[in-house]
MARDO-176445 format. One record per residue (C-alpha): x, z, y; residue in one letter. Coordinates in steps of 0.2 Angstrom, whole numbers, padded with zeros to 4 digits, always signed. Layout:
N
XZYa;...
This chain:
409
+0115-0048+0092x;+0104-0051+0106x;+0111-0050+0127x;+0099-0036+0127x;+0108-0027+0116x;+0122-0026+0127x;+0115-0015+0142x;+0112-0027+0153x;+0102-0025+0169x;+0084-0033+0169x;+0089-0044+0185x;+0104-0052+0174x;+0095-0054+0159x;+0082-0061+0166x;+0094-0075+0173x;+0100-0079+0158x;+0084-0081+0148x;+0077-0094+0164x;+0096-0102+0159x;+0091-0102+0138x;+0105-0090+0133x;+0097-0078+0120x;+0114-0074+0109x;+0130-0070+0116x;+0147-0077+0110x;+0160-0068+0102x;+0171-0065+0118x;+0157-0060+0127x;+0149-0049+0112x;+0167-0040+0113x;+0172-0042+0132x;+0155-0036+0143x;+0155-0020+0135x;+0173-0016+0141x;+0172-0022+0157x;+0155-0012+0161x;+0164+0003+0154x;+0178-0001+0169x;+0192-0004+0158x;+0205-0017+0162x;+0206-0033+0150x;+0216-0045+0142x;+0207-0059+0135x;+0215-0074+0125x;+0200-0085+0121x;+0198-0103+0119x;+0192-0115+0132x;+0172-0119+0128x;+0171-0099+0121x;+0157-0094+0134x;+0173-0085+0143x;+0168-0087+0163x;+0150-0077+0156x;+0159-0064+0148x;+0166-0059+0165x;+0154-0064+0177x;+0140-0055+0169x;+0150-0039+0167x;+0154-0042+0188x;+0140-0045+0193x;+0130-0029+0184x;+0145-0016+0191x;+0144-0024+0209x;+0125-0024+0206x;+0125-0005+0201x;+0136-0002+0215x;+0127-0007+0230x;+0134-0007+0247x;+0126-0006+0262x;+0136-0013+0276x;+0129-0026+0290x;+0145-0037+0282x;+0149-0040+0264x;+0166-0038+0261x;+0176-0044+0247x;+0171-0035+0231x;+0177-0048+0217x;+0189-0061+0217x;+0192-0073+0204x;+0209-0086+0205x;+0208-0101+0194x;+0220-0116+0195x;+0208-0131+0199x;+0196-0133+0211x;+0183-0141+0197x;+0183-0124+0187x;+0182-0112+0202x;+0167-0124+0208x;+0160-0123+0188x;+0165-0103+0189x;+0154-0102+0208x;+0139-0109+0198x;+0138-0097+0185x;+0139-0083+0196x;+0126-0091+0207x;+0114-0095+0189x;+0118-0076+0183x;+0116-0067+0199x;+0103-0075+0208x;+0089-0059+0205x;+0105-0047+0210x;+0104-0052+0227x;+0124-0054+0225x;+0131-0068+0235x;+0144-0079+0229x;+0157-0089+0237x;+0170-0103+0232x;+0188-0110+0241x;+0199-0122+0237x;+0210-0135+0244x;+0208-0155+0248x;+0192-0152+0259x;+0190-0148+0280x;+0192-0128+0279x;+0179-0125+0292x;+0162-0124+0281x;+0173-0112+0270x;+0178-0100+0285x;+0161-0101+0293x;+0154-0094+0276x;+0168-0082+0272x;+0164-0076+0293x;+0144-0072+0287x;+0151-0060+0272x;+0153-0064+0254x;+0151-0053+0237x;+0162-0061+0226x;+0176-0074+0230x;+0180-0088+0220x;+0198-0097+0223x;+0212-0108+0220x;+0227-0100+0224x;+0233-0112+0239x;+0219-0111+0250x;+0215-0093+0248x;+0233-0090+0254x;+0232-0102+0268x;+0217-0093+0274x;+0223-0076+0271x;+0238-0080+0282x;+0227-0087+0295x;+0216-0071+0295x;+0200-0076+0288x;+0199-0069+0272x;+0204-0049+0268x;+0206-0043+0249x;+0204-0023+0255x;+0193-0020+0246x;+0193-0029+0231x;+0186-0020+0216x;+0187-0033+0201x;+0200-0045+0201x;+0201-0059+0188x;+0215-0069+0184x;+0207-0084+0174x;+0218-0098+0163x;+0234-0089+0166x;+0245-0101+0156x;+0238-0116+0168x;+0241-0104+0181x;+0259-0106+0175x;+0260-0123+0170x;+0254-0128+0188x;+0269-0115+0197x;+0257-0105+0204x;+0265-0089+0199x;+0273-0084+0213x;+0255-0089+0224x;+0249-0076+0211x;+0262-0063+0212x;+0260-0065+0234x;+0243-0060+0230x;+0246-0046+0218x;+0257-0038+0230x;+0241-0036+0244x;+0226-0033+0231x;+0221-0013+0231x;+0229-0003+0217x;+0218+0006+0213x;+0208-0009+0205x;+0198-0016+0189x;+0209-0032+0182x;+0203-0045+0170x;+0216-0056+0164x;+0212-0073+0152x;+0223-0086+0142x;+0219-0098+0131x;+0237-0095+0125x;+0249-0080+0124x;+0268-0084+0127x;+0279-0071+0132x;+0280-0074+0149x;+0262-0076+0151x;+0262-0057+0144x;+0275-0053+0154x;+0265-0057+0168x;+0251-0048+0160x;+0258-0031+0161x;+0261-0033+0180x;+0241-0035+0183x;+0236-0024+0172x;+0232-0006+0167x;+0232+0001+0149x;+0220-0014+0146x;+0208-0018+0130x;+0211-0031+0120x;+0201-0046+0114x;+0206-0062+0106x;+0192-0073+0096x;+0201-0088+0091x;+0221-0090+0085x;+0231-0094+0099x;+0231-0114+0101x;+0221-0117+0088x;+0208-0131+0089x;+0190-0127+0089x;+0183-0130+0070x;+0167-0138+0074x;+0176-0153+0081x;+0179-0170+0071x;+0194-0173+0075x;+0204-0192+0069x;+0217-0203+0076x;+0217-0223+0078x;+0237-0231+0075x;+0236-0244+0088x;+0248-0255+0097x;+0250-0250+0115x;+0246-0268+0119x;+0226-0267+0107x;+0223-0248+0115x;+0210-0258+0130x;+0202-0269+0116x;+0199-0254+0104x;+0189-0243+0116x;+0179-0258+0121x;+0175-0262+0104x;+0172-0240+0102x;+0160-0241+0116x;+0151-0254+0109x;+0143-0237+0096x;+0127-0234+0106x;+0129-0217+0097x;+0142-0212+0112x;+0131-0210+0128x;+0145-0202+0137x;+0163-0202+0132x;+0179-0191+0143x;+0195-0202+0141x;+0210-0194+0145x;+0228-0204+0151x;+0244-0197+0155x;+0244-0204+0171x;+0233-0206+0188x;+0239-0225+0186x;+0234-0225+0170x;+0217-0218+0171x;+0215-0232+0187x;+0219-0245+0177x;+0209-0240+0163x;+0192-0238+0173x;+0196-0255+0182x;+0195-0262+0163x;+0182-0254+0158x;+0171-0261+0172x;+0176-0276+0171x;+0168-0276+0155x;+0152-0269+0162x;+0153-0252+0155x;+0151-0240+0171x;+0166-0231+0172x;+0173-0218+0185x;+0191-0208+0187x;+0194-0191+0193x;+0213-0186+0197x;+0225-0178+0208x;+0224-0194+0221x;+0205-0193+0222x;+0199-0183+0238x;+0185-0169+0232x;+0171-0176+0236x;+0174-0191+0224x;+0181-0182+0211x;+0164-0168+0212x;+0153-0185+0214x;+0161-0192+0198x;+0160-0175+0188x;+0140-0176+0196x;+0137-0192+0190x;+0144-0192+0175x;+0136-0176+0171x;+0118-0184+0174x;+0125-0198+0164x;+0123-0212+0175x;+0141-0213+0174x;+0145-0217+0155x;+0163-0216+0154x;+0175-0203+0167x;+0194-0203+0164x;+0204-0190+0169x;+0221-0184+0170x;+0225-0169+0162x;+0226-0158+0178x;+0208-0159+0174x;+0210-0155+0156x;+0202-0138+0157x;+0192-0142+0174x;+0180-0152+0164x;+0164-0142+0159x;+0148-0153+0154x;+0136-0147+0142x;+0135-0158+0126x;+0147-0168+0129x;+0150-0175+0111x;+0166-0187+0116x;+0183-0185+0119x;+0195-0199+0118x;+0214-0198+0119x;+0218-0214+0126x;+0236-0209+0126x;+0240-0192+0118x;+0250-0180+0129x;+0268-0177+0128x;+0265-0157+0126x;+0255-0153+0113x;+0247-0137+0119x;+0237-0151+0132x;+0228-0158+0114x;+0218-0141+0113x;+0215-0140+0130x;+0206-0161+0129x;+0199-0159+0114x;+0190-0140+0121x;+0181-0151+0133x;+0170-0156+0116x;+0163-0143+0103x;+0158-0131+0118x;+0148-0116+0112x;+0143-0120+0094x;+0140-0139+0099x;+0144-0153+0090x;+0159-0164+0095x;+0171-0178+0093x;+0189-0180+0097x;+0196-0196+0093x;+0215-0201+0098x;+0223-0218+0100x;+0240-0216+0094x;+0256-0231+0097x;+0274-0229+0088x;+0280-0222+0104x;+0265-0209+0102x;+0269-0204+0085x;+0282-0188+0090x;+0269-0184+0099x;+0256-0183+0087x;+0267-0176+0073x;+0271-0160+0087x;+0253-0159+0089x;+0248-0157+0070x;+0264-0145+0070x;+0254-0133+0082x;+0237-0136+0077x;+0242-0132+0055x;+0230-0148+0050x;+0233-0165+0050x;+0221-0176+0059x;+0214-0189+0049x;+0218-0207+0050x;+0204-0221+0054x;+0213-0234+0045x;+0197-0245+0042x;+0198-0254+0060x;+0201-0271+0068x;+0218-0266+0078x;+0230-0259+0064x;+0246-0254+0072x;+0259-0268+0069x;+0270-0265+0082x;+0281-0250+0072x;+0296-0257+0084x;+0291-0257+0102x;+0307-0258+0109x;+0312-0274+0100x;+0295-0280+0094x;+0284-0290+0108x;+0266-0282+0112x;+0250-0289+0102x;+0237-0296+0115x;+0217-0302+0108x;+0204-0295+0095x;+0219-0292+0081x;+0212-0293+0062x;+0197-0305+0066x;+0192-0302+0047x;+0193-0281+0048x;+0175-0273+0052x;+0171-0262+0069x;+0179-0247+0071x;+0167-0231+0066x;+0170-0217+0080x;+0171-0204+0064x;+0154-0197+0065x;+0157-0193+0047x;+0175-0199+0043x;+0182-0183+0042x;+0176-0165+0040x;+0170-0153+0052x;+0178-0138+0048x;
């Protein structure tokens, strides 16, 4: 199936052929058509599915269609998202699809001087792309008006929840117009995220193209058993593969992921961080240079966990894995995006196992174990036993970063 298969307009389709996209993906083979027909949506698709195009195409061709010819433009979409990196991400899509339509697109969030955002929202704005606190903040304060709204979109619903943003999400379901298109998307389906669900929308059509929480096939997925003390020393000696031009490194902490780019520096590997304590501008500066690659390594927390969209990025490393095991799909989606290749490679301690085990639980598959490595896990007793320091095994060989350990699908 080709785009033009799916009656889209010239001006769109053009966009998409100066941006390389020739075949759709599955949630946008299934989605596009329903929401040009006008029917509400409830989406449950994988992070790195091609999900932001399957409603941002669909947008812009009905708003397209649907000209108005006011001296303002008002408000005719608005899109919530949890993070400020994915409503940026989202904005540039919208700018990259619509940019024959003569559409405008707009994007608010918090953590930045509000006054660049009002002076745009004041010139008039097509569609509207938010986080939840700032587009409450300036909806109290008068600048922004959802009247007439015609498409709404609630992307990464179960974030949305995660993050306690459902009561900012039902303050703005109780002023958006009633009489509305609504597009709703999860990457997972628990009851209270359907629940929520059946408050936005209307009779909606269903599409889901990959089992809920499962992990995307194409990526190579293993794990490293490692002392907590040896987790700095075996990423050094995984970064030494000239084979990983860019790696994503996630902790569990924003001290954690400090003190892990201070290390890697120090060894001369160029290294940046991008958390909940970095203002915007550093964290969209990192995010820039690492997606130009002049910065190798960036290492995030997992508020960014599904912020985080760089074309072919091919590493993903779990420097520590993630209490909840939910957050290992989301990391690992960051690779694997779109058909790519990718590799998800986890550091796991003792104290780490329960969290691995939860993880294979929820996946169905264990993650194979890269036993062949020069810093075995010794330590199986980490409250008793005293941390290992230094290289480890001098005689074991470097570790592989599983470009062919284990299988692909």
């Amino acid at each position: 199936m080709q785009f033009q298969s799916l009656n889209i307009i010239e001006p769109i389709l053009k966009a998409l052929q100066e941006e390389g996209y020739t075949t759709p993906t599955p949630i946008q083979a299934q989605s596009i058509p329903i929401v040009l027909e006008g029917n509400d949506l409830l989406g449950c698709a994988q992070t790195g599915t091609g999900k932001t195009a399957a409603f941002a195409i669909p947008i812009l061709q009905r708003l397209a269609n649907n000209k108005t010819f006011n001296k303002k433009r008002k408000i005719r979409s608005l899109i919530v998202t949890p993070t400020r990196e994915l409503a940026i991400q989202i904005d540039e899509s919208f700018k990259a699809y619509g940019r024959h339509t003569g559409l405008t697109s707009m994007v608010i969030f918090g953590g930045v001087n509000q006054n660049p955002q009002v002076a745009k929202l004041n010139a008039g704005v097509d569609i509207l792309i938010a986080t939840p606190g700032r587009l409450l903040d300036l909806m109290n304060q008068g600048y922004v008006s959802l009247r007439e709204v015609e498409i709404f979109v609630l992307d990464e619903a179960d974030r949305m929840l995660d993050m306690g943003f459902i009561h900012d999400v039902k303050k703005l379901l109780a002023v958006l117009p009633k009489k509305r298109q609504s597009l709703f998307f999860s990457a997972t389906m628990p009851p209270e995220i359907i629940k929520l669900a059946n408050t936005i929308l209307d009779n909606p059509l269903e599409v889901s193209v990959t089992p809920v929480s499962s992990t995307v096939d194409i990526i190579n997925q293993c794990v490293y058993f490692v002392d907590k003390g040896n987790k700095n020393a075996l990423l050094v000696e995984l970064l030494k593969d000239k084979k990983i031009k860019t790696a994503l490194v996630f902790t569990r902490t924003k001290h954690g992921a400090d003190k892990v780019v201070k290390m890697l520096v120090s060894h001369n590997i160029k290294t940046e961080a991008i958390h909940g304590n970095k203002s915007q501008n550093a964290r969209q500066r990192a995010l820039t240079n690492f997606k130009d690659q002049t910065t190798r390594v960036l290492v995030a927390t997992d508020i960014a966990a599904r912020g985080i969209d760089v074309d072919e990025l091919e590493y993903v490393i779990n420097y520590e894995l993630s209490n909840i095991a939910e957050t290992y799909v989301h990391r690992i989606g960051r690779t694997g995006r779109a058909g790519a290749k990718g590799t998800a490679i986890s550091f796991c301690d003792a104290e780490e196992k329960a969290y691995l085990k939860d993880t294979e639980k929820l996946i169905a598959k264990k993650i194979p174990v890269i036993e062949d490595h020069p810093f075995p896990l010794m330590d199986h007793n980490p409250v008793k036993a005293p941390k290992q320091q230094g290289r480890g095994n001098a005689g074991h060989s470097r570790p592989k970063p599983a470009h062919n350990n284990s299988s692909k699908r």
